[in-house]
N, C-alpha and C positions, 0 to 999 in steps of 0.2 A: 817230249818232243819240242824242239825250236822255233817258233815263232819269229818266222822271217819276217812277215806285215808288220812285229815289234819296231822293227828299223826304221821303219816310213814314218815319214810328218804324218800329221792326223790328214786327211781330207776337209777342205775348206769349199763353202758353197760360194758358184761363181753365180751371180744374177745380173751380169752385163748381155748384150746383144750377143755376144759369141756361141753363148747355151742357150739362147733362146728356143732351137727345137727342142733340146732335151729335158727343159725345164718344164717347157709348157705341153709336153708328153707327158711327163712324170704327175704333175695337175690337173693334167685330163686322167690320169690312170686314178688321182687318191679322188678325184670328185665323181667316176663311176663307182667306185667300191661302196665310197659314201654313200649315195643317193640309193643304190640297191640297198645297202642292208637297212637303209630308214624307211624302205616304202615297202621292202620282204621285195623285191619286183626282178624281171629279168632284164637285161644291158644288151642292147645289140649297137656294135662300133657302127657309123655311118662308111657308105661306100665313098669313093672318089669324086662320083655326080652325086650325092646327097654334101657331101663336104664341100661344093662348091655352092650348094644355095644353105650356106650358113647352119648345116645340123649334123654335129659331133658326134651325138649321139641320140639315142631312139629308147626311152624305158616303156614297160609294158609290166604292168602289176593289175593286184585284183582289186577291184573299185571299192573302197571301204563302205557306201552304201546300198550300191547296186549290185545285186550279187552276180547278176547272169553279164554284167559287164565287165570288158578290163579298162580299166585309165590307161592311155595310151599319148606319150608325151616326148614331143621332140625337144632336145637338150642341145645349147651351145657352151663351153666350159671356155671362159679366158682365166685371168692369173695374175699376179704381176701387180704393181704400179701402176705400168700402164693404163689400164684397164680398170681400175680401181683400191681403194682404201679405206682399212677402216676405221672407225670413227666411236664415238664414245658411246658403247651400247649398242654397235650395231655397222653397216658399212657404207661406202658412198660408189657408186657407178659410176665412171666415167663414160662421155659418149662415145666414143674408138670403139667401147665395149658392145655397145647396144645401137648404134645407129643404122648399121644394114639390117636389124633384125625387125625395127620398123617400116621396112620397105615388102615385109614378106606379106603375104595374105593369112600364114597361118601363125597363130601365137606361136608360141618359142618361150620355153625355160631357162635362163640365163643362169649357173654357173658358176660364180668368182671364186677364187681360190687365193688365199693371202700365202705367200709362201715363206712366212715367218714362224705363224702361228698353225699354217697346218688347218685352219680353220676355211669352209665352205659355207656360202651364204647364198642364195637362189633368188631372182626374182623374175614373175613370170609378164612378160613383155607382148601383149595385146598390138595387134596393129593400129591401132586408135591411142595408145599409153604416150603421155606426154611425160618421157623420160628426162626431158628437157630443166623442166622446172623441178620434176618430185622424182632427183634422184640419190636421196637416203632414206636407210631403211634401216629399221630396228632389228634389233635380234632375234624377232620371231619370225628371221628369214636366215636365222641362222639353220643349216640342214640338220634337221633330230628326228626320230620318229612322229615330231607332229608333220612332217613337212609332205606326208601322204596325204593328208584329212584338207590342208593346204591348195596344193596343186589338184583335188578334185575338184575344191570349192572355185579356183581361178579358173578353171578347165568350162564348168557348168555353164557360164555366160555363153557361149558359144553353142550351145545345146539346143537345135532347134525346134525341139519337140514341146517344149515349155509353153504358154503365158506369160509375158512380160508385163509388169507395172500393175496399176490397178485399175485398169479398167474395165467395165463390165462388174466390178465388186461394187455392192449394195449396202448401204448400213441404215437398218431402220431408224425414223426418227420420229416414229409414232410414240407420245406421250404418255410413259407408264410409270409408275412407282417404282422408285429404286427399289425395293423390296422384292417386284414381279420381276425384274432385271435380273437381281441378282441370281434368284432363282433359275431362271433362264439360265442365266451362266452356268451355273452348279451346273445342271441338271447336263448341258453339255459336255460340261468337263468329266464327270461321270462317264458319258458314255463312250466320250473319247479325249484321250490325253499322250496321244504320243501324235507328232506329224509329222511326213516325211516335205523336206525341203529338197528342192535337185541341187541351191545352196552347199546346205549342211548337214545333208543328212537326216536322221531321227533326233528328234525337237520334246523336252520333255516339257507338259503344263507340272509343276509338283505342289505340294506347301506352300514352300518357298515364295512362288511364284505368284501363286495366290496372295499370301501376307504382305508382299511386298505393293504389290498394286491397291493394297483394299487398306495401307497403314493410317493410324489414325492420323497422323499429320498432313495424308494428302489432300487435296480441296477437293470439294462435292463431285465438279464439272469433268475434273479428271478420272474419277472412280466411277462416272459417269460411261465416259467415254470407253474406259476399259472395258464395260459390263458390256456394253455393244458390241465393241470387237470380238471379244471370246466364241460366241458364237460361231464367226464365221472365220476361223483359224486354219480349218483345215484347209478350208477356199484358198484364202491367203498364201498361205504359207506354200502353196503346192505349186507355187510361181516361182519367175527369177524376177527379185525386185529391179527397178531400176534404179536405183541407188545403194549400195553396202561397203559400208568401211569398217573399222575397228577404231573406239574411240577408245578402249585402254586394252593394257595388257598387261600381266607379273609372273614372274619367275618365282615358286617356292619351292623350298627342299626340307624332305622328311624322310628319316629312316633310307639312307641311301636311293630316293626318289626326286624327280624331278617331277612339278605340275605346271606345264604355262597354259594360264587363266588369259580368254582374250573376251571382250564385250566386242557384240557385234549387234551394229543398227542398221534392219534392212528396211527400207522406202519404197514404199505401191503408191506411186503419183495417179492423178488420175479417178480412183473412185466416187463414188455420188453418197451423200446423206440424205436419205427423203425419197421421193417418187414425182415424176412430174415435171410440170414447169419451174416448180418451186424449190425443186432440188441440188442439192449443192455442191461442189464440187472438194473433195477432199484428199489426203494424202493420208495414206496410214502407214503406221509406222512398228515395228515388232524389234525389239531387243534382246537379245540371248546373250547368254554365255560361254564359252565353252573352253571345256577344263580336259588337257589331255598330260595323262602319270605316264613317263616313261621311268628308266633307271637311268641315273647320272653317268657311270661307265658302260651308257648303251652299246657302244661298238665292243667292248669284250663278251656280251652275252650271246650265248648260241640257242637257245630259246627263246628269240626275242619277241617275239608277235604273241605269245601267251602273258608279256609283261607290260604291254602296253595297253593302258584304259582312256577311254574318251567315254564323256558325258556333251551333251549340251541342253541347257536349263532355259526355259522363257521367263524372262525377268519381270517385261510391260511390256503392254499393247496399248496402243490409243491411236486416236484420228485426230489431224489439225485444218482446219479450213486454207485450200492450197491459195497460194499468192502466183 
């Protein structure tokens, strides 16, 4: 049979003002496909009054830690130049992109879509977020199946059922032999070594974790300090800190796998050392890590939520006298 479409030029992409509806349809359709099959979740389009106070779209998937909950997340998608670029390792926001989203009461998921690369990068837009100054972001904002385990963690600030910071948390500073300490510790970790953070989920104490805080290279005061905290981990931990960021992060690949590995440092300002008039005011501090395996041609899998593993590891703990 003849292949009359043989005849025509190829089709060339137009990315001036004139397609702007159609393009920026076309980048809102590949950033919902995206974003559902990384989170397994369902897509519901916004109406006309939901489209005019800035929300595109609406996902609703199963909360990766809470079972009897859903994550429930309002979506803006832009696209374009305009709107944003990316950058070496990752993308930059422009404000056009995010400025009314600052105005709203309720966070907001942001979206961009590079229409070169086809590539989708999110980042989740707090009405307090100072897009202003801190608006590049790495690649571990590019959308993949870690970007579930993500948008919980951004989500849980907001969670009013919590404890925030560290106040009310106690660390004794009664004077015992590192030896009864450390015992102490064990005897804890023993009995409980997994914790739930409204953060990040289930938190594991392992080896690892142990070894690394208790190495011999580290000084007395600090392995001091750790044997303290361990004890009261689940207390801790069962907050939203008020401070967490990610100080590193890396991409490795094995046997057709991807793992991005992130270090995250959460901060409980505010607790006391000691009892009393004499007691002191401190900030404790807890470091994890957490390492989530997807498959590198994640979007061709149709099994996918059986192929994606998340760990997250407690690295160190300790308290610093607050300033």
């Amino acid at each position: 049979m003849f292949n009359f479409l043989s005849q025509r030029p190829l089709p060339e992409i137009d990315i001036s003002r004139d397609e702007n509806a159609n393009n920026g349809s076309d980048a809102e359709t590949l950033a919902a496909s995206k974003i559902v099959q990384a989170t397994r979740g369902e897509i519901r389009w916004s109406s006309r009054e939901e489209d005019n106070t800035k929300k595109d779209l609406h996902l609703s998937t199963k909360h990766p830690w809470h079972e009897k909950d859903r994550l429930e997340v309002d979506i803006q998608v832009k696209s374009g130049a305009s709107n944003g670029s990316l950058t070496k390792g990752g993308f930059k926001v422009k404000k056009q992109a995010y400025k009314a989203l600052l105005k709203k009461k309720n966070p907001t998921c942001l979206l961009w879509v590079d229409y070169h690369s086809g590539k989708v990068y999110w980042t989740y837009v707090h009405p307090n977020s100072n897009l202003d100054k801190h608006n590049s972001f790495s690649d571990i904002h590019l959308v993949t199946p870690s970007t579930l385990y993500d948008l919980a963690r951004c989500q849980a600030r907001h969670k009013g059922a919590y404890q925030r910071g560290g106040h009310g948390l106690q660390i004794s500073s009664r004077s015992m032999p590192v030896a009864v300490l450390r015992e102490k510790a064990r005897n804890s970790i023993k009995k409980k070594n997994k914790f739930d953070s409204p953060v990040l989920g289930e938190i594991l104490f392992t080896k690892s974790s142990w070894r690394h805080m208790f190495r011999a290279s580290r000084n007395k005061s600090g392995k001091e300090s750790s044997l303290r905290v361990i004890p009261q981990l689940s207390n801790i931990l069962s907050r939203v800190p008020k401070t967490h960021f990610i100080s590193d992060y890396s991409f490795t690949e094995n046997r057709e796998m991807v793992t991005r590995s992130t270090s995250h440092i959460l901060k409980y300002p505010g607790a006391t050392r000691g009892e009393g008039p004499n007691s002191e005011v401190i900030d404790l501090f807890i470091k994890v890590q957490e390492d989530v395996r997807y498959p590198k041609n994640w979007r061709e899998k149709v099994l996918l939520s059986q192929l994606v593993d998340r760990q997250v590891t407690l690295v160190s703990c300790y308290y610093k006298a607050s300033h």
